[in-house]
Every structure is written in C-alpha cells, then in structure tokens.
C-alpha positions as CSV (number, residue, x, y, z in Angstrom):
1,X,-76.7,5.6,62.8
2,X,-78.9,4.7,59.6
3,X,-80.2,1.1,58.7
4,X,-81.3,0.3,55.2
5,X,-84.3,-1.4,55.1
6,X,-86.3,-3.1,52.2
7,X,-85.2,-2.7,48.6
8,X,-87.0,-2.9,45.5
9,X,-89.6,-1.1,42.3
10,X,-91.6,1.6,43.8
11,X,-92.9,2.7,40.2
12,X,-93.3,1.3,37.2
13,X,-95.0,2.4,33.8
14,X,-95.9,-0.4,31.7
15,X,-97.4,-0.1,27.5
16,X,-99.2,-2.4,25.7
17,X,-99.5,-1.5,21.3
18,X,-103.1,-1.5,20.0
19,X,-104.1,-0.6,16.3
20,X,-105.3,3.1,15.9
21,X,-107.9,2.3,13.8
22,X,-109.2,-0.6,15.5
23,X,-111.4,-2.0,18.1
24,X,-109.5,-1.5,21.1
25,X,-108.6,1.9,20.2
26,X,-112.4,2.8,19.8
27,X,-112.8,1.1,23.3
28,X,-110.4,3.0,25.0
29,X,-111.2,6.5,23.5
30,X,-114.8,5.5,25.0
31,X,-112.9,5.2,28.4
32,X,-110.1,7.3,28.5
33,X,-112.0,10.6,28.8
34,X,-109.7,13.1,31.3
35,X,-107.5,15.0,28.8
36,X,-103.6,14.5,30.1
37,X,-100.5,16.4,28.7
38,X,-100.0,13.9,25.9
39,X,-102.9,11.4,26.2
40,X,-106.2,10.7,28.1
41,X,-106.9,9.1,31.3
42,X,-109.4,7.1,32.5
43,X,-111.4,8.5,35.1
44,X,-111.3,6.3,38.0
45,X,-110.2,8.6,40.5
46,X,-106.9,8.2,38.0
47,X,-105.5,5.4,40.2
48,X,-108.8,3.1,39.7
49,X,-107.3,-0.2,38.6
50,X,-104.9,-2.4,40.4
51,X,-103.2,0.7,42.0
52,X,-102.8,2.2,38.9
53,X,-103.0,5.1,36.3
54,X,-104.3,3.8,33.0
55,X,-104.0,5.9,30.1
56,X,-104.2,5.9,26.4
57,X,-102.0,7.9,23.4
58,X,-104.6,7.9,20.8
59,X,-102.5,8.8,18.1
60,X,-99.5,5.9,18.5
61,X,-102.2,3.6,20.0
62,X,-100.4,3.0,23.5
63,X,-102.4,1.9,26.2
64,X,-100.1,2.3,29.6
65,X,-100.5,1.8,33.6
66,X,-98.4,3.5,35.4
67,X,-98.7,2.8,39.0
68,X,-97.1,0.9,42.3
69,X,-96.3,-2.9,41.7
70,X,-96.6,-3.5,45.2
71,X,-99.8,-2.6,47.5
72,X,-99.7,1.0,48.7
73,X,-96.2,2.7,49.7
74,X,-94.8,-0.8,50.2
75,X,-92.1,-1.8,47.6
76,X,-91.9,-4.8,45.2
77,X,-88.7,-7.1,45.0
78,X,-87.5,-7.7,41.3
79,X,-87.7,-11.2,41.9
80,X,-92.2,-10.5,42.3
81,X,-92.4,-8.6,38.8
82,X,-93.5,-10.8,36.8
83,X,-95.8,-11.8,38.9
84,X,-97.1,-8.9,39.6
85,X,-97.2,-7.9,35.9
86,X,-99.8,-11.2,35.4
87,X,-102.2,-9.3,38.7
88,X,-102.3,-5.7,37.1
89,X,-102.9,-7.7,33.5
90,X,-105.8,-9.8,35.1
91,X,-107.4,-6.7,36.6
92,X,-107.2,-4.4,33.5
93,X,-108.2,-7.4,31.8
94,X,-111.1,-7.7,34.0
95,X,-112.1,-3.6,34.1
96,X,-112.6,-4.4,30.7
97,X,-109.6,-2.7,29.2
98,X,-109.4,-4.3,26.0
99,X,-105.3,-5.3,26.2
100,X,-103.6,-7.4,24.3
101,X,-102.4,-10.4,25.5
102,X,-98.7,-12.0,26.0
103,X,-95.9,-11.1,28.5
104,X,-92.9,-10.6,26.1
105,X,-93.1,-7.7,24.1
106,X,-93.7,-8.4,20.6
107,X,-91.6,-7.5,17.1
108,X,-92.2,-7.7,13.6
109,X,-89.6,-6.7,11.4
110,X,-87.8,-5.0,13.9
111,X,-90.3,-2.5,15.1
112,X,-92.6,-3.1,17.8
113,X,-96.5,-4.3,16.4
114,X,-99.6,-4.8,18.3
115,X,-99.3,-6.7,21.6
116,X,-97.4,-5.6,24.8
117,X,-94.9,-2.9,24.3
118,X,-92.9,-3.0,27.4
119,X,-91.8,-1.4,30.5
120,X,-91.2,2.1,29.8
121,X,-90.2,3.5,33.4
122,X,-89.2,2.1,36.3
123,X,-88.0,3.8,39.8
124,X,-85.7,1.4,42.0
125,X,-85.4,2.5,45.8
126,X,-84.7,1.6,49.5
127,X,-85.7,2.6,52.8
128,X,-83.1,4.5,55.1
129,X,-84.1,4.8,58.5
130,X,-82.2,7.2,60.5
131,X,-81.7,7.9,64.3
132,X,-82.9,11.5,64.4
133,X,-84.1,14.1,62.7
134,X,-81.6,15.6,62.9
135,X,-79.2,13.4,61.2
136,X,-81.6,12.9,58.2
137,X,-81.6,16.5,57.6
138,X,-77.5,16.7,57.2
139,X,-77.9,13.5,54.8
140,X,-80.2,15.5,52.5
141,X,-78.0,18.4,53.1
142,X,-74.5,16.2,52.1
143,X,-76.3,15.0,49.1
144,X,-77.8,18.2,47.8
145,X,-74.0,19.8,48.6
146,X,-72.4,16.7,46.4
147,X,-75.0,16.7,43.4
148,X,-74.4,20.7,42.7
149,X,-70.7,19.0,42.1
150,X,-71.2,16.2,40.1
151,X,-74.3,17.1,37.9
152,X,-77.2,19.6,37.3
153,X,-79.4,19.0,40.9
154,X,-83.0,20.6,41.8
155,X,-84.1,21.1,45.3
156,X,-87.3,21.3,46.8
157,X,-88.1,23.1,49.8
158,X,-91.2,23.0,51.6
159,X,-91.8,25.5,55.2
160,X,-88.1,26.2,54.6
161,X,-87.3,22.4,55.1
162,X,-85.5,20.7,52.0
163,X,-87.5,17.6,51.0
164,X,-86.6,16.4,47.5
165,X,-83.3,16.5,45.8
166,X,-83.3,15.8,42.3
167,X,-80.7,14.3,39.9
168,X,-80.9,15.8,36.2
169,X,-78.7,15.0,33.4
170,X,-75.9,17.4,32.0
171,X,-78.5,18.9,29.9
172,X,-80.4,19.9,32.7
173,X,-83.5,18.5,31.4
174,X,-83.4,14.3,31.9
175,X,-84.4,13.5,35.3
176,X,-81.9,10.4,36.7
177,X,-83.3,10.1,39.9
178,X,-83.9,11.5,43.5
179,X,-83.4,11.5,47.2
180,X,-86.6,12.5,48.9
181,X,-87.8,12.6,52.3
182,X,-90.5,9.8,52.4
183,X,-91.6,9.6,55.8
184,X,-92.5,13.4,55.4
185,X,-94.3,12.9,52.3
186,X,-96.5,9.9,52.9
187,X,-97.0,11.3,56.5
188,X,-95.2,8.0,57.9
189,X,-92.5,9.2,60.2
190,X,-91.3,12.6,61.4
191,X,-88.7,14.6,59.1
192,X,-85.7,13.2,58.1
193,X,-86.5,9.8,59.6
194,X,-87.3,8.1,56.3
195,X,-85.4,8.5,53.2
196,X,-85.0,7.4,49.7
197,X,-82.6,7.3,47.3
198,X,-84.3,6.9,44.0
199,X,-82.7,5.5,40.6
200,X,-85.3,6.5,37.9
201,X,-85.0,4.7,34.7
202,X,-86.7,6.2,31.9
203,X,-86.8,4.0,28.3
204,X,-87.4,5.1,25.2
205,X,-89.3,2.9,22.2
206,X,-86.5,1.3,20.9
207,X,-84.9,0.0,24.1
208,X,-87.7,-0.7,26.4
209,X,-87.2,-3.5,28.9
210,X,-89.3,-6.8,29.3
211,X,-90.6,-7.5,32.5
212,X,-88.6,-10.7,32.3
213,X,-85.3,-8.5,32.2
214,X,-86.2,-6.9,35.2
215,X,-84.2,-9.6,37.2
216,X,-83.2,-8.5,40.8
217,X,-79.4,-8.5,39.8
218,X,-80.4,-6.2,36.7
219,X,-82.2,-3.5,39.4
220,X,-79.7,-3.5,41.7
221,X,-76.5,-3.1,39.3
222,X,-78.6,0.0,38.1
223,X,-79.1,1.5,41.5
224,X,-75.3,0.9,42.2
225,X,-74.6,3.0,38.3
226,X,-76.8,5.5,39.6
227,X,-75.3,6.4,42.9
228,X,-71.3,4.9,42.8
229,X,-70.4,8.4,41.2
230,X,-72.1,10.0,44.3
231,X,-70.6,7.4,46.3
232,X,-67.1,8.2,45.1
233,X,-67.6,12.1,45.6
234,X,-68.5,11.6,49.3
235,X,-64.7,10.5,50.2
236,X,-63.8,12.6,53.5
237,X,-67.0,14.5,53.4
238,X,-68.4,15.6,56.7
239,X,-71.9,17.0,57.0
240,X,-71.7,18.8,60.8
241,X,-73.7,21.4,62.7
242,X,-72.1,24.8,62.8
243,X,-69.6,24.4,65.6
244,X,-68.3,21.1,64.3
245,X,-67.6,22.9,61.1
246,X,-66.0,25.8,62.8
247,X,-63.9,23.3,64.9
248,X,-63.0,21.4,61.1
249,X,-61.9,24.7,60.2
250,X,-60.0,25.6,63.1
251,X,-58.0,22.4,62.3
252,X,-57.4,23.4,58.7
253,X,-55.7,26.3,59.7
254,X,-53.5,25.1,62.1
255,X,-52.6,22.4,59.3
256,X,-51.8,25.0,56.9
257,X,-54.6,24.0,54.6
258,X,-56.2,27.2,54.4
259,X,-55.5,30.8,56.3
260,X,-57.6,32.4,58.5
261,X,-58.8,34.9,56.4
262,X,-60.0,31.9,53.9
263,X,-61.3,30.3,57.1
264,X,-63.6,33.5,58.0
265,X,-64.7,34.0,55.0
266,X,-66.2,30.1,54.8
267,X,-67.8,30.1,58.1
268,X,-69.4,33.1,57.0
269,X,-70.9,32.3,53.8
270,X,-71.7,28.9,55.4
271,X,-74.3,30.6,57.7
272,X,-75.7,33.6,55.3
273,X,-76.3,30.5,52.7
274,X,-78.8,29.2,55.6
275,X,-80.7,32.3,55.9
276,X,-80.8,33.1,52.0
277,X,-78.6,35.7,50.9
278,X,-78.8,36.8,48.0
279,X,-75.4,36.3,45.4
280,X,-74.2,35.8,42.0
281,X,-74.9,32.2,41.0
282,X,-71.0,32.4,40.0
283,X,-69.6,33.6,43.7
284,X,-71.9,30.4,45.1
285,X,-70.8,27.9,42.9
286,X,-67.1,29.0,43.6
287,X,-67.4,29.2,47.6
288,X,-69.6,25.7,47.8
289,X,-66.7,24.3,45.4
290,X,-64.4,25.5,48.1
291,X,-66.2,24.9,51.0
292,X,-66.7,20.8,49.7
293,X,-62.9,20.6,48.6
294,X,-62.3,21.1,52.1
295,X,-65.0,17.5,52.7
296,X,-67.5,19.8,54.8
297,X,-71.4,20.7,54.2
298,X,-73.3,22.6,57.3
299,X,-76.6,20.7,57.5
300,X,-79.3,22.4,56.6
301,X,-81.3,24.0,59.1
302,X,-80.3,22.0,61.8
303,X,-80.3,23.4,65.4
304,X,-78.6,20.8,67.5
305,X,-74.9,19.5,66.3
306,X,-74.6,16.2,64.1
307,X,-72.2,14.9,62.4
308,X,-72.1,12.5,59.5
309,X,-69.7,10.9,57.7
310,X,-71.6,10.7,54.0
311,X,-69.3,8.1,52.4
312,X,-70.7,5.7,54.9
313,X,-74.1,6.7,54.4
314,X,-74.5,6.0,51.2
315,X,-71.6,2.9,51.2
316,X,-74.3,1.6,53.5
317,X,-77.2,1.8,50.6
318,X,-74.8,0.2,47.9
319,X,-74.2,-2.5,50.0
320,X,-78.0,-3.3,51.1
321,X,-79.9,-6.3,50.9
322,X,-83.3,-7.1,50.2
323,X,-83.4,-6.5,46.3
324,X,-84.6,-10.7,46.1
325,X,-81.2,-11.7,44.9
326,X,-80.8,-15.1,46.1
C-alpha cells in the first residue's frame, strides 16, 4: 500500500538583472569568488544565505539563488511562494547582496532590463510513502522499465541498488524530471520507503515565470503533464517478484498469448538482466519491449515476492492533495 504525502516546490532557482558595468556588479565580483561552470559563487559554505546558493554570471550580469523554499528537506506549497520569495529577498538583502528591488520581473521594450529576472527552475514533488522495502524497490523498478519505453531514461545505481531514475528529452540531453529514492538519500527512512516523483521545469530567458504565476493550480497541472504519459503507459503493468512473473507467464501460455518457448526465453532474460549480462543494446531493447507488452517488470533486486499494480501507483500521485489548492 503507498500513501502520498505532502506536495509542493522542493527547488527553485531564482535571477535578478544587474548592470555589468555597474555598482552591483563590482559588489558581487567582490563576493562571488568560488569559480563555478558558468559563473562564481559565493563562498558561504555555498548554501550560506537563506538555504541558498547565491551566485553571479559576470558577463550577462545575473545574480541567482538557487536553493530550497522551504526549511531543510521539507517542501513549500505554491500557495507560500511568494512569501517565501519576500524571506530569501530580505536575507540577501540583508547579507548585503546588493539586489534589485521589485517582485515582478521587469521589461523594457520587450527584453528583460535591470531588476528581478524571474524564476528560472523550479522542481515540483511529493512524498510516497510505501509499506516495505520491498514494494518501493518494484515501484522504481516499474518506472525505470516504463521510461526506457516512452523516452530516453538514466539510471543510477548505488551498492547495486537503483536510486534515481531520470527523465531526459528525445534528444537525450534535457533533463524533465526524476524519481528518486529520498529517504535513502537524505538518510530519512530505510530503502524504498520514501520516494519522489520529480517534475523539473527548466525556463529559458524569454519565458521565465514570475513568482506570482507560480499559483498552486499552475504546479500541479505541470506535475500531472509531466507524469499522465507515464500514467497512461502503466495500464495492466505488473511489477512482481520472480515467481509471480513466472506464474503471469504460465497464464499467458495457457491463453495462447505467447508459446512456451517465448515464455522461456523471457523468464530467462528476466533473471540474467538482474545479475548483468552482458548484450547488444538492440537484443535488450527488443526483449524489455516484449517483456512490458506482455504488462510485466521483475522488480529489481528484490528477494521476497511483491506485487504491484503501477497504474495505481502512480494514479495515486496524480490524484494527491496538498499542493495548497483551496
């Protein structure tokens, strides 16, 4: 059984537009002294004001904070945003980051000028709380099966456990989003007894949202466009230990859905996939098609039987509550 639990902004990345050649500028290149990829930080332990990561792009004069706008791991409601916006802008204010001031982002002519710049990433989650570890482990499993079907997918592993899946577009290079084992990773609960689904919104200059936009209905319609296509894969997909599965196969035999020989052949790949052997890309991609027509996915790693239907798994985090609406 899995209960959603509190929904809501985990991360946010917020930009305010400074002259280049001006005061503030000056300031912050006297600040911002860690080099980053693109930018500079500064140096307060890189999460030193309000919770956040403050930065500056010297050359296109954007000061940003990227950070949590709740307190720690816990998640902020839509509805809280833009007060929470006005906290991190009083602390950076008073740390002496020299910002510019105004909540809505500012335009002249149609380009952005100097004053806030908008919120340039935002990652809307929820908390799913399962009954065993066991069952969290064939969620990540079901997911990680469905993704390699609907879209370009990268998994992380860690001691042979699989932690993170993440969502890329076609390309392969845009990151969407993720489901990650969040328990594990903050140390808060054993594995696969806390996950997240994560939409991950990433906007460019043109099109970056005010914090004002950010209403709870606004969130949560771009969690649901984020994960209804997953949603809609899951249909009749069973995530199951391995004698489930063999029993699911046994019964699309005697159905007529699939020979034995086809039947053997699955089971078998089913468990050398567990233990890593080694194949074409093209004879995996073929046999997982095959194995997920058929609405099954072995859970990874899992020792004791399970069984999950996914499409009510993740029917259950479309429908949640607690994004503040109302």
């Amino acid at each position: 059984m899995v209960v959603t639990e509190a929904a809501g902004v985990d991360t946010w990345k917020l930009l305010w537009h400074v002259d280049p050649d001006g005061f503030a500028a000056d300031q912050m290149r006297s600040m911002a002294t860690v080099k980053s990829k693109r930018g500079y930080l500064v140096p307060q332990e890189l999460h030193g004001v309000a919770g956040h990561q403050v930065g500056f792009y010297p050359a296109a004069g954007v000061i940003y904070a990227e950070g949590h706008p709740a307190q720690a791991d816990a998640l902020c409601s839509p509805a809280d945003l833009v007060t929470a916006f006005k906290s991190v802008e009083g602390e950076l204010l008073e740390a002496d980051v020299p910002l510019p001031g105004g909540l809505d982002m500012t335009d002249f002519y149609g380009e952005r000028y100097y004053g806030f710049g908008g919120v340039a990433r935002l990652d809307s989650t929820l908390n799913l709380r399962t009954s065993s570890t066991a069952e969290g482990v064939a969620i990540m499993s079901g997911v990680a099966a469905l993704l390699g079907q609907v879209g370009k997918q990268e998994l992380w592993r860690q001691r042979g456990r699989l932690e993170t899946v993440t969502m890329h577009g076609h390309a392969g290079k845009r990151v969407l989003g993720r489901w990650y084992d969040k328990g594990l990773e903050a140390g808060t609960a054993p594995l696969g007894r806390l996950l997240r689904p994560e939409d991950q919104r990433r906007w460019e200059k043109s099109v970056r949202r005010e914090v004002s936009e950010l209403t709870p209905s606004y969130v949560r319609s771009k969690f649901h466009d984020r994960f209804v296509p997953l949603w809609r894969a899951s249909k009749g997909v069973t995530v199951a230990g391995p004698l489930v599965i063999a029993g699911k196969l046994k019964d699309a035999v005697e159905s007529g859905a699939i020979t034995a020989h086809a039947a053997d052949r699955l089971a078998g790949f089913m468990v050398m996939e567990q233990v890593g052997l080694p194949r074409p890309a093209r004879t995996r991609r073929r046999r997982r098609a095959e194995v997920v027509e058929l609405g099954l996915v072995l859970a990874d790693g899992v020792l004791e039987e399970v069984e999950i239907e996914l499409e009510e798994v993740l029917e259950a985090c479309l429908d949640a509550e607690g994004w503040g609406i109302g």
